[in-house]
SEVO-916770 format. One record per atom (N, C-alpha, C): x, y, z. Coordinates in steps of 0.001 Angstrom, whole numbers, plus 500000, padded with zeros to 6 digits. Layout:
XYZ;...
END
This chain:
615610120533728934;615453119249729595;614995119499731034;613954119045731311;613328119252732735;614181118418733686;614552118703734831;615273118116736170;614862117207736944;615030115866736438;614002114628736500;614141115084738656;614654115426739440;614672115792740488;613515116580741274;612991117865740575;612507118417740225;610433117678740143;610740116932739186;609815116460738773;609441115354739465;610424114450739889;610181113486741173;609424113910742458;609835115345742798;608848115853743607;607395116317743797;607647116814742683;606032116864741800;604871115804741916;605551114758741393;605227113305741070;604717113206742595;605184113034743678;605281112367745207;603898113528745331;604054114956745096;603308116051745848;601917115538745134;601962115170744369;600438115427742598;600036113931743303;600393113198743094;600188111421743673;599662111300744741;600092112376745912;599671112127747672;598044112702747671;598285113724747099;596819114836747196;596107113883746222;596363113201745091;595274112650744528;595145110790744634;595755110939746064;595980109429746720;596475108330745596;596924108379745022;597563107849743719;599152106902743869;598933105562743831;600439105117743968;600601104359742794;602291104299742223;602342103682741548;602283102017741650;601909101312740503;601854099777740863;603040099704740878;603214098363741773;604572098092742276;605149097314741119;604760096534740034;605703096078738761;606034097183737816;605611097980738449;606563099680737382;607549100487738109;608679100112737750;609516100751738489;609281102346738533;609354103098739564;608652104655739862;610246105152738947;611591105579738704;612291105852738184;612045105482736441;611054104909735809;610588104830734535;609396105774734544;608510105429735563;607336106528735671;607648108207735481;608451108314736393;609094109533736376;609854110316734610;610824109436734297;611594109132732842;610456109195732098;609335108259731824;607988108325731105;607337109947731014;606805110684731781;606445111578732423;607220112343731856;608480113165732246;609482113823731542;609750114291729856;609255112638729526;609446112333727815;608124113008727847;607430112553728268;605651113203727624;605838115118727843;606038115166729016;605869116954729434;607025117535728156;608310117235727842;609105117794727139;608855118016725728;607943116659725307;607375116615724099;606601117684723546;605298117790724470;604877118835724464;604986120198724831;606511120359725780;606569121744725501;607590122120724503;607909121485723979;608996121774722752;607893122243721612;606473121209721348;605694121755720353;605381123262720941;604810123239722226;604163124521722577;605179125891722032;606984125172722802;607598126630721912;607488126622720613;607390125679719896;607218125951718448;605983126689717916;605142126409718422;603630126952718312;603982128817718824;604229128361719722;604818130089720117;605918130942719377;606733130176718960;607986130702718461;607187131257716854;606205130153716276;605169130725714746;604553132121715081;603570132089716255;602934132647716443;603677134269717017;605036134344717233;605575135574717990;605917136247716716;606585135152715747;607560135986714560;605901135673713606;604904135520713306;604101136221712794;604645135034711514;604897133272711371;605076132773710629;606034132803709456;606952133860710298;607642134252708941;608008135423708397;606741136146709059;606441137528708705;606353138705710103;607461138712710855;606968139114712183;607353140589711974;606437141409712849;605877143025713026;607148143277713867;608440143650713317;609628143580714063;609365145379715026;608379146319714666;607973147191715374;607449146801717089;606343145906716800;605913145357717791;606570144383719134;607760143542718384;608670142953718658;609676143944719334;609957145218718869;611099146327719826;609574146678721074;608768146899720819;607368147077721930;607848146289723366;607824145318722829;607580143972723726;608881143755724908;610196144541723740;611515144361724440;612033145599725230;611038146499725042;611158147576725643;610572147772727092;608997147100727022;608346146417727927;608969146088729008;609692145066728309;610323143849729837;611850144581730175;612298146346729244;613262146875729987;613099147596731185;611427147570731206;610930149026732031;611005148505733819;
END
C-alpha cells in the first residue's frame, strides 16, 4: 500500500512543474485516493508479471535463482 503522504507530495511536486491544478469541485484528498488506486493496481500486476517471469511460469531455473541470491550477498 503506497503512503497516501508520500504521494501527496508527489502530486503538489508533478502538478507545480507541469502547472497543473486540480478543479476546485474535486476534492484534492479523492484525487490523491484516485491516483493511489490506479498506481497500486498496476503495480500489483507488474509484480505479478515479474513474479511469472522470475520463477520461469512455473518452471523456474532454481540454479540461476541461487546466482541471483548470491549476487545481492556480494
Amino acid at each position: 500500500m503506497l503512503d497516501r503522504g508520500v504521494i501527496e507530495e508527489l502530486l503538489d511536486w508533478e502538478f507545480e512543474g507541469l502547472d497543473l491544478d486540480i478543479p476546485e469541485d474535486i476534492p484534492r484528498e479523492a484525487v490523491i485516493e484516485a491516483f493511489c488506486q490506479y498506481a497500486e493496481e498496476d503495480y500489483y500486476e507488474w509484480l505479478k508479471d515479474n513474479l511469472r517471469s522470475f520463477f520461469d511460469h512455473g518452471n523456474p531455473d532454481w540454479n540461476q535463482i541461487i546466482e541471483k541470491i548470491r549476487a545481492n550477498e556480494e
